[in-house]
VOGU-3710 file (C-alpha; in Angstrom, 3 decimals, decimal comma):
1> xxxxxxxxxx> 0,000/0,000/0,000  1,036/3,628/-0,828  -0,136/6,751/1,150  -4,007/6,255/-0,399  -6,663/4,600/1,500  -7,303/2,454/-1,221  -5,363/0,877/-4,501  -8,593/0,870/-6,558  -11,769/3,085/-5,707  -15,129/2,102/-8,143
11> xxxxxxxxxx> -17,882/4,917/-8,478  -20,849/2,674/-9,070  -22,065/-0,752/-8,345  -23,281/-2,125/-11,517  -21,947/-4,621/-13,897  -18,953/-2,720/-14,937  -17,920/-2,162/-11,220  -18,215/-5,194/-9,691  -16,335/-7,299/-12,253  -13,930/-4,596/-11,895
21> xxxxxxxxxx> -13,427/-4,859/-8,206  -13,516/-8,369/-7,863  -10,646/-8,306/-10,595  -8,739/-6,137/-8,937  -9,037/-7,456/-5,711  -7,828/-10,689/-6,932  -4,829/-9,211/-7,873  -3,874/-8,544/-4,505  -5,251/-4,809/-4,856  -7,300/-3,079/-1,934
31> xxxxxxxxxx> -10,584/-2,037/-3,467  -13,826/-0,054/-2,382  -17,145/0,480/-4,740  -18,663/4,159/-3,427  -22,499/3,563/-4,305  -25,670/5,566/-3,523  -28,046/3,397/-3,985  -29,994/1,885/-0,949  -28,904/-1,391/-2,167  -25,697/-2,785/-4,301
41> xxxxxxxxxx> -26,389/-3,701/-8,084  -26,834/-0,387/-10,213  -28,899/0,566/-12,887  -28,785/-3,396/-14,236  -30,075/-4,826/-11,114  -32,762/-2,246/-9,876  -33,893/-0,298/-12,708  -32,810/-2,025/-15,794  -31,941/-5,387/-17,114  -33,213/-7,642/-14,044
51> xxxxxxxxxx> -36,263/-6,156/-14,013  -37,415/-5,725/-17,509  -36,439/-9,129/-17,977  -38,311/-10,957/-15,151  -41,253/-9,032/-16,054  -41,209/-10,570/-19,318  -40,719/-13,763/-17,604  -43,666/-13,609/-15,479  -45,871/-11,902/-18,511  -45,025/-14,902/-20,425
61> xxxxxxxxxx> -45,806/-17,325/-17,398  -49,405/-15,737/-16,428  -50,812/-15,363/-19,825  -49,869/-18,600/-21,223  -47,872/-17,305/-24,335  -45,739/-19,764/-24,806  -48,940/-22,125/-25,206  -51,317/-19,385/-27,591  -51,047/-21,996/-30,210  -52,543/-24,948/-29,076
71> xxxxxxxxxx> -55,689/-22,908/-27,710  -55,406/-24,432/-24,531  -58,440/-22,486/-23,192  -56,377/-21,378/-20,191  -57,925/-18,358/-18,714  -56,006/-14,839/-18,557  -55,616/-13,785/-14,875  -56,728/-9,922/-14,086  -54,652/-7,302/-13,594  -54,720/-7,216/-10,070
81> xxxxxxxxxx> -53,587/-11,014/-10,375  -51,146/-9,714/-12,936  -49,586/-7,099/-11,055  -49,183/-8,953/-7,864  -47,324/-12,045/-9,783  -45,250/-9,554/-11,199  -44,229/-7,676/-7,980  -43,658/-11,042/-6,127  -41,123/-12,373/-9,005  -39,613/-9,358/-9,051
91> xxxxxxxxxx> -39,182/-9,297/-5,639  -37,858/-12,583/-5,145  -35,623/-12,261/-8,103  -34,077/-8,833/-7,073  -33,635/-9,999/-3,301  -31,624/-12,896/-4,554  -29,603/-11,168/-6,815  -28,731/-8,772/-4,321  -27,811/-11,145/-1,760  -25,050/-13,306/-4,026
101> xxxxxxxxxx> -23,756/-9,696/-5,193  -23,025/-8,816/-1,234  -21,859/-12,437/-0,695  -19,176/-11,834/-3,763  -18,091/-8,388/-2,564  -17,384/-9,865/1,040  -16,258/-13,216/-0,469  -13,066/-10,696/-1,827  -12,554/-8,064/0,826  -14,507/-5,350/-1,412
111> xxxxxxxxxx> -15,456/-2,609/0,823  -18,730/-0,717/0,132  -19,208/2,732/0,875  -22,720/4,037/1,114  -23,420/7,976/-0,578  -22,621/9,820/-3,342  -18,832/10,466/-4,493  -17,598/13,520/-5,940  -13,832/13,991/-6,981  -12,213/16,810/-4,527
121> xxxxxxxxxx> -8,815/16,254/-6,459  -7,101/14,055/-9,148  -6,974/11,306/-6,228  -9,440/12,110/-3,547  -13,426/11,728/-3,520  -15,735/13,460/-1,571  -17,903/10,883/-0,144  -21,410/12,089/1,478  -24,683/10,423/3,089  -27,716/11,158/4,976
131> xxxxxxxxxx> -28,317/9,099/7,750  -31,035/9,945/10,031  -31,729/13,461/8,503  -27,934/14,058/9,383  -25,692/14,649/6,562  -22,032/12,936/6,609  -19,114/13,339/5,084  -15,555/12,420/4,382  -13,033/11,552/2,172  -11,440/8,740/0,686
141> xxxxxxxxxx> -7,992/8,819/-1,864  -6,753/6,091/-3,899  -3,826/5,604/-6,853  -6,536/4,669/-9,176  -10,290/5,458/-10,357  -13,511/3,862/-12,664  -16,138/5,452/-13,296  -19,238/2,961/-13,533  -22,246/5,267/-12,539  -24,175/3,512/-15,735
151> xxxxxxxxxx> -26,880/6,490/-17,343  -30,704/7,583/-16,623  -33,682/7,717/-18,611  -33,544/10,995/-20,880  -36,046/13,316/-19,638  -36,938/16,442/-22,052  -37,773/19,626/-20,196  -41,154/20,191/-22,981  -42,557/16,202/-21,673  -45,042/16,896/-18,564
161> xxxxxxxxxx> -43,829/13,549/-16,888  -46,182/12,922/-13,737  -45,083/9,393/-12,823  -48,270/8,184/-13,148  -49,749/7,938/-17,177  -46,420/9,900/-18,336  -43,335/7,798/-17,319  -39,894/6,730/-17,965  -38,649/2,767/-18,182  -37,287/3,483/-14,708
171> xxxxxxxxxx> -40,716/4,346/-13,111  -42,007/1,043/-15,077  -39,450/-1,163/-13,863  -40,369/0,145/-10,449  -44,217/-0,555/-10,525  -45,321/-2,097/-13,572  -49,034/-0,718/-14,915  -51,894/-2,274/-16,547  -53,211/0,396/-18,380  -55,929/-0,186/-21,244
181> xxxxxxxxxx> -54,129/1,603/-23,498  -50,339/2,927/-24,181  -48,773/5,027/-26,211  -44,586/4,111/-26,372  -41,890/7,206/-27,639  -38,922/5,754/-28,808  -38,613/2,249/-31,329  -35,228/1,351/-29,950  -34,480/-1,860/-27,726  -35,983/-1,022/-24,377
191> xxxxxxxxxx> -38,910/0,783/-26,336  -39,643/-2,535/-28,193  -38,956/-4,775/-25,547  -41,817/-3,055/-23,152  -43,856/-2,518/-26,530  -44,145/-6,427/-26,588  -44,831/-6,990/-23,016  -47,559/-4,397/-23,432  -49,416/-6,418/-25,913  -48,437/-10,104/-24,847
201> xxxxxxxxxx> -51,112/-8,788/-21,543  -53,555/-7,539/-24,893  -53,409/-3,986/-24,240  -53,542/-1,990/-27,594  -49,228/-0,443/-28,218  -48,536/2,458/-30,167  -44,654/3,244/-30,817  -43,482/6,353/-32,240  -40,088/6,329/-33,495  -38,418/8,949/-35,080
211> xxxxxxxxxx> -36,235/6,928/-37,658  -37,579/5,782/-41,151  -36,565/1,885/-39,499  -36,358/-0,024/-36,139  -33,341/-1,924/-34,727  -31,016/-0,340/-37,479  -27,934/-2,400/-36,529  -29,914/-5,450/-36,668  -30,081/-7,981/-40,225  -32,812/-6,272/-41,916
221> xxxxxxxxxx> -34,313/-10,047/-42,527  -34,605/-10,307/-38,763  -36,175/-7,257/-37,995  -38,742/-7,753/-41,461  -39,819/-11,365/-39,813  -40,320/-9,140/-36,479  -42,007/-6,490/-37,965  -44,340/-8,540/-39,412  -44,924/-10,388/-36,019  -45,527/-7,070/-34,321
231> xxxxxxxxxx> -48,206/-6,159/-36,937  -50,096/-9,602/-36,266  -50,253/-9,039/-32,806  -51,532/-5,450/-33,367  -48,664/-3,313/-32,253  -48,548/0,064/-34,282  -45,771/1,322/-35,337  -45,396/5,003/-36,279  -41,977/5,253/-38,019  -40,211/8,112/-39,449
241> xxxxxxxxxx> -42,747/10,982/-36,982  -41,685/12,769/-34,669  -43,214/14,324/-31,567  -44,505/18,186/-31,874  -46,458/18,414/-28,759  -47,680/15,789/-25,628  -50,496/17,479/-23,389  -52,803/15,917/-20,274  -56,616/15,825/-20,950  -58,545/16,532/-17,938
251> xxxxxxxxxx> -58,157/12,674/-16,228  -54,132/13,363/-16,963  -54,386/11,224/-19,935  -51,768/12,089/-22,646  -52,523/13,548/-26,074  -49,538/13,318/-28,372  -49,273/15,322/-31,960  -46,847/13,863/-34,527  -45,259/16,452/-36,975  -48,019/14,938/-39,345
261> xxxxxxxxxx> -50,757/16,815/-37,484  -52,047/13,119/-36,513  -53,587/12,980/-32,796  -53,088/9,971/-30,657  -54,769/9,257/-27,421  -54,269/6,388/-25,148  -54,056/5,897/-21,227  -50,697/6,325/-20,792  -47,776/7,201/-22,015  -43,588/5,878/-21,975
271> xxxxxxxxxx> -41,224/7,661/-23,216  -37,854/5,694/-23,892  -36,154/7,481/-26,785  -32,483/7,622/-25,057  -30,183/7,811/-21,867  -28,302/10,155/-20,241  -24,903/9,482/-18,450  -25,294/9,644/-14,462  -22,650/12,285/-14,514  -24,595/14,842/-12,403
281> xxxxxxxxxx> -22,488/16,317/-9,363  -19,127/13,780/-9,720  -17,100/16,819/-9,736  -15,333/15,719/-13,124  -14,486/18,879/-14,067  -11,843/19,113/-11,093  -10,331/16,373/-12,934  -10,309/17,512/-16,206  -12,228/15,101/-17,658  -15,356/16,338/-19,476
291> xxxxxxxxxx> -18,358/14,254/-20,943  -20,369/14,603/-24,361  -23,841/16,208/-24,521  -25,369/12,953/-23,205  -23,124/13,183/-20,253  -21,121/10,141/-21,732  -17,180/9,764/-21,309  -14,817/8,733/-24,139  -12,142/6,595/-23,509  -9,502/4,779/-24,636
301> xxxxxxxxxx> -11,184/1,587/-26,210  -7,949/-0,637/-25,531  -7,383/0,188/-22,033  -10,272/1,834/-20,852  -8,164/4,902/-19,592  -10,358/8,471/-19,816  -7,973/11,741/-20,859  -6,833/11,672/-17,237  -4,403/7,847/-17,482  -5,448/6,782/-14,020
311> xxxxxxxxxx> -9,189/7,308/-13,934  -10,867/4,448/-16,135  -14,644/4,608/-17,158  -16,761/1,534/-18,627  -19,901/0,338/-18,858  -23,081/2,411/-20,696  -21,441/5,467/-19,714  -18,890/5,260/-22,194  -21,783/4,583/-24,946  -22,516/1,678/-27,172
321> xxxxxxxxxx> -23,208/-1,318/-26,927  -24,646/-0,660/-23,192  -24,831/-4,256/-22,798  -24,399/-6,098/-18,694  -22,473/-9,071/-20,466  -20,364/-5,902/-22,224  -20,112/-3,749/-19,423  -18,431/-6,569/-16,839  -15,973/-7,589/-19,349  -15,239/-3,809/-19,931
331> xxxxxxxxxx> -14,747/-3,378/-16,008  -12,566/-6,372/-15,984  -10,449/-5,430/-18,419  -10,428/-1,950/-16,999  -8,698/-3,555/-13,548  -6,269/-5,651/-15,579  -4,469/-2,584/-17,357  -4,763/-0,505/-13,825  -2,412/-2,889/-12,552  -0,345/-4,050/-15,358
341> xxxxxxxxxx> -2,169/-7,885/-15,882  -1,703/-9,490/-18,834  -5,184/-8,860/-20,858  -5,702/-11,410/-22,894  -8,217/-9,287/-24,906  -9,473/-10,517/-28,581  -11,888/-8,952/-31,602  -13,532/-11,620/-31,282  -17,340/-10,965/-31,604  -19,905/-10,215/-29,009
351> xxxxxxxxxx> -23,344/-11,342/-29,042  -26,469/-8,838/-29,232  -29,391/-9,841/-27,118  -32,987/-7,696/-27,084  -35,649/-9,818/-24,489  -38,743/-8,727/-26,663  -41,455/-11,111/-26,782  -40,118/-12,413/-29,393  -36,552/-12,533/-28,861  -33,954/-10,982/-30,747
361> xxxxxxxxxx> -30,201/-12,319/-30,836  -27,058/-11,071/-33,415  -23,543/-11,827/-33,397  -21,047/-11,037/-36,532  -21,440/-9,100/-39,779  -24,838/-9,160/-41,237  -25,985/-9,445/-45,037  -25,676/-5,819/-45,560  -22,210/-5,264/-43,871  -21,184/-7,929/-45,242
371> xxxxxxxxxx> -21,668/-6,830/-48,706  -20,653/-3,426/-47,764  -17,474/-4,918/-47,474  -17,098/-6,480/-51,043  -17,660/-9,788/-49,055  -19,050/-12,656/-51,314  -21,167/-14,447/-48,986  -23,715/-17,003/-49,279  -27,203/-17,046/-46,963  -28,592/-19,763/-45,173
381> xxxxxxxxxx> -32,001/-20,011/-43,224  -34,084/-21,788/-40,955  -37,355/-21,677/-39,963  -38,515/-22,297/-36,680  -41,421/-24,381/-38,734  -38,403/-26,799/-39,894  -38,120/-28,104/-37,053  -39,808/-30,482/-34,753  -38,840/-28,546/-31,808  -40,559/-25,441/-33,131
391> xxxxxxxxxx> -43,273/-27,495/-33,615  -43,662/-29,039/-30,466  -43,348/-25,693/-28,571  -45,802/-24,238/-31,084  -43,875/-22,072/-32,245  -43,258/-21,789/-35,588  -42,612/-18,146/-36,263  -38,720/-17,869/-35,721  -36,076/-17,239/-38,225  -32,716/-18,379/-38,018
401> xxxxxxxxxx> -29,907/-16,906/-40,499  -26,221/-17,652/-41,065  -23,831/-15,694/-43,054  -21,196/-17,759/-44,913  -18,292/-16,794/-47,079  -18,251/-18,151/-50,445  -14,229/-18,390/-50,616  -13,077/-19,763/-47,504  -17,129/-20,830/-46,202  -15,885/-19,521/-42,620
411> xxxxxxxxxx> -18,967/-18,574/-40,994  -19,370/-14,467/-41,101  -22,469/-13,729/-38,760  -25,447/-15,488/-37,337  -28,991/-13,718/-36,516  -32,197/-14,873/-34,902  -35,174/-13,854/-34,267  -37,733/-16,382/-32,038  -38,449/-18,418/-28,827  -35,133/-18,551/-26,975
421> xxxxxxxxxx> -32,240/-16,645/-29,818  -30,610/-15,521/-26,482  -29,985/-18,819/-25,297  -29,267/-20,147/-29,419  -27,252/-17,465/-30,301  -24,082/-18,677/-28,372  -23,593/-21,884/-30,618  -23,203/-19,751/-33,370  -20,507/-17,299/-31,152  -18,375/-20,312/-30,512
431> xxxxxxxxxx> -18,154/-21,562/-34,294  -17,781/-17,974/-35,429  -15,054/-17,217/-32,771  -12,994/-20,467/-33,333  -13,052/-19,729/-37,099  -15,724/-22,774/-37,945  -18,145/-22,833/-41,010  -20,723/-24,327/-43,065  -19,065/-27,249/-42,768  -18,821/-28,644/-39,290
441> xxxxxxxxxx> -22,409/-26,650/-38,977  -23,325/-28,755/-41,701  -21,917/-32,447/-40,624  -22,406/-31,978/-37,338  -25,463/-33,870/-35,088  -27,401/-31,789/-32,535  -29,922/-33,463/-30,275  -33,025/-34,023/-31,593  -36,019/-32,470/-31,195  -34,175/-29,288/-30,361
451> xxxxxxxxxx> -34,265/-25,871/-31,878  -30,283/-25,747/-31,980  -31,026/-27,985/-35,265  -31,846/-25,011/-37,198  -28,037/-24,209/-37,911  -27,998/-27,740/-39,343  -30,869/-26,543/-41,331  -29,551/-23,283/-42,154  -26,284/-25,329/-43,031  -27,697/-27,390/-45,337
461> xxxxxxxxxx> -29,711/-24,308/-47,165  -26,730/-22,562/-47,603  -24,612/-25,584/-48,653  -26,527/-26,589/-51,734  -26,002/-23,678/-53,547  -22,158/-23,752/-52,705  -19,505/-24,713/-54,938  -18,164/-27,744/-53,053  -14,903/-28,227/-52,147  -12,652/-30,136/-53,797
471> xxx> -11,406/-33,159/-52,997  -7,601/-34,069/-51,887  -5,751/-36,761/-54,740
//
């Protein structure tokens, strides 16, 4: 130990910090996470990823989605029976998460400091609480810094929020409604994701969406096959309008007017068209380290170093992709160059993974990058209908695609959209990643009836219009 109190201080107990202190702190290194929350887990625990996610889980589980196609008959519970499942999962789910993130901290010797940190100089915080109406404070120094304070809901100035039919996903995750109606701002992933909740529990969606296209980094076959599932289900979407006005009618319903003079009405209202970095009051500027417009920091992508070299920043508040699987690696990685481990970093591909109803899962190049780059590629694809799995499950609505190169038939990307692409999405990561292709996809024997067999299938599609290879003398 130098003179600091600490070898490693974290601002922030989400994703990104944890892995990061844990890392750390298995390097020998004393570490401390400074977070204000009432309870450790960030953004991704409380607020964001947990939540959103086991409401979808318990949305599917009370209205029987999963089983729509075989018309079981099974009756749809109320709302108040809706709610209450709802609150109880996510209680139980949260509470448990919680617990095994205090049992790793102490597991390592992490110390957690309750309140809100603020940098007094390049190597001291400002640390202050309320306890008991009594505000305390003190001060805490260390060698080295990350920033992991995550980002908030974007909240225009001109948007009467109320918390009550005008919200953000925050004040959703928090107490989920059942209103009859809702009107959704913002097509992007956690617009979409709450968009198909909405309507699994048949209440009528609306989402406005400013761009001429949804999911604009996603394989435009994958989003077609969801759009088209959206507009079954009755979801409208509003694409290319933008918002001129929202009002309240007299039972603080909202009114919205798109730039196309149209009107809509409905019982409430989400707005989800961005986030903010959590930037607010960390003193930064004493630092000289200054975020972007949407309070976001820019760093070093390689070492995850900010303009000042011993303050590192990860996780959504240094921007895309704003992923939990993303953010821990970034926070590990962070630790690793603070104190000169070997990273064993890669550009290998990540996977993309948006819990809609149905899911959404990407990993690689797809068609149109591909082609972008002067890439000859070849297409293969499964449906969900191909295969016995889908059938048994009854569902036979997903869409599995795999981009293949025509010269060396390496596999390029894969992208799904259907009943568990989260979970499916990793076979296709590890051939990508280890350089496989159409052709152990194509020999190789998953278990049967699975829906895994739809990269055999996709294989297959794909390899029939190949030139084969040719054989050794």
């Amino acid at each position: 130990m130098s003179d600091f109190d600490y070898d490693f201080v974290i601002i922030g107990g989400g994703p990104a910090g944890r892995r990061a202190a844990i890392q750390a702190s298995k390097l020998g290194k004393a570490v401390a996470i400074v977070d204000d929350q009432k309870k450790i887990g960030g953004v991704s625990v409380h607020t964001g990823t947990l939540p959103s996610k086991t409401i979808r889980e318990s949305v599917l589980s009370v209205t029987g989605w999963r089983d729509q196609y075989f018309k079981s008959g099974r009756q749809r519970d109320g709302a108040d029976a809706t709610r209450d499942s709802i609150s109880s999962r996510l209680s139980t789910t949260l509470g448990d998460e919680v617990e095994v993130i205090d049992s790793q901290l102490s597991r390592n010797n992490i110390t957690t400091l309750k309140g809100k940190a603020k940098f007094a100089s390049p190597n001291k915080l400002a640390v202050s609480q309320t306890v008991q109406g009594k505000k305390i404070s003190y001060s805490v120094t260390a060698e080295k810094f990350l920033i992991a304070v995550g980002t908030k809901p974007y909240r225009p100035k001109q948007i009467p929020f109320n918390g009550t039919t005008i919200l953000d996903s925050d004040c959703i995750a928090a107490n989920m409604p059942m209103p009859k109606s809702i009107i959704i701002i913002g097509g992007g992933v956690i617009g979409l994701e709450y968009a198909t909740i909405f309507s699994t529990l048949e209440i009528p969606v609306t989402v406005v969406e400013a761009r001429e296209n949804i999911l604009e980094f996603i394989d435009r076959d994958i989003v077609s096959n969801f759009s088209h599932q959206l507009s079954e289900r009755g979801i409208s979407l509003r694409l290319g309008r933008s918002v001129d006005k929202i009002t309240l009618d007299k039972e603080d319903h909202p009114q919205v007017q798109l730039d196309d003079g149209r009107q809509l009405r409905a019982d409430m209202l989400l707005f989800t068209a961005g986030r903010v970095g959590a930037v607010d009051g960390l003193g930064l500027d004493k630092i000289g380290v200054f975020p972007d417009n949407r309070g976001r920091l820019t760093v070093d992508p390689k070492t995850l170093q900010t303009t000042q070299p011993h303050v590192y920043a990860a996780g959504d508040i240094i921007g895309f992709p704003s992923l939990a699987s993303t953010s821990m690696e970034q926070g590990r990685l962070a630790a690793c160059h603070a104190f000169n481990h070997p990273i064993h970093s890669s550009e290998h591909s990540f996977p993309l993974g948006i819990y809609s109803i149905p899911e959404i899962a990407s990993i690689g190049l797809s068609e149109e990058d591909a082609r972008a780059k002067g890439l000859q590629v070849e297409i293969g694809l499964a449906r969900f209908q191909e295969t016995s799995r889908g059938h048994i499950l009854g569902n036979c609505k997903g869409l599995l695609k795999c981009i293949f190169d025509l010269n060396d038939r390496k596999l390029l990307g894969v992208h799904i959209v259907g009943e568990g692409a989260t979970e499916l999405i990793h076979i296709g990561q590890a051939v990508l990643n280890l350089n496989g292709g159409i052709d152990y996809l194509s020999d190789t024997v998953f278990n049967f009836p699975t829906l895994a067999e739809a990269y055999k299938v996709a294989a297959l599609d794909a390899y029939n219009r190949m030139p084969q290879p040719k054989l050794r003398a």
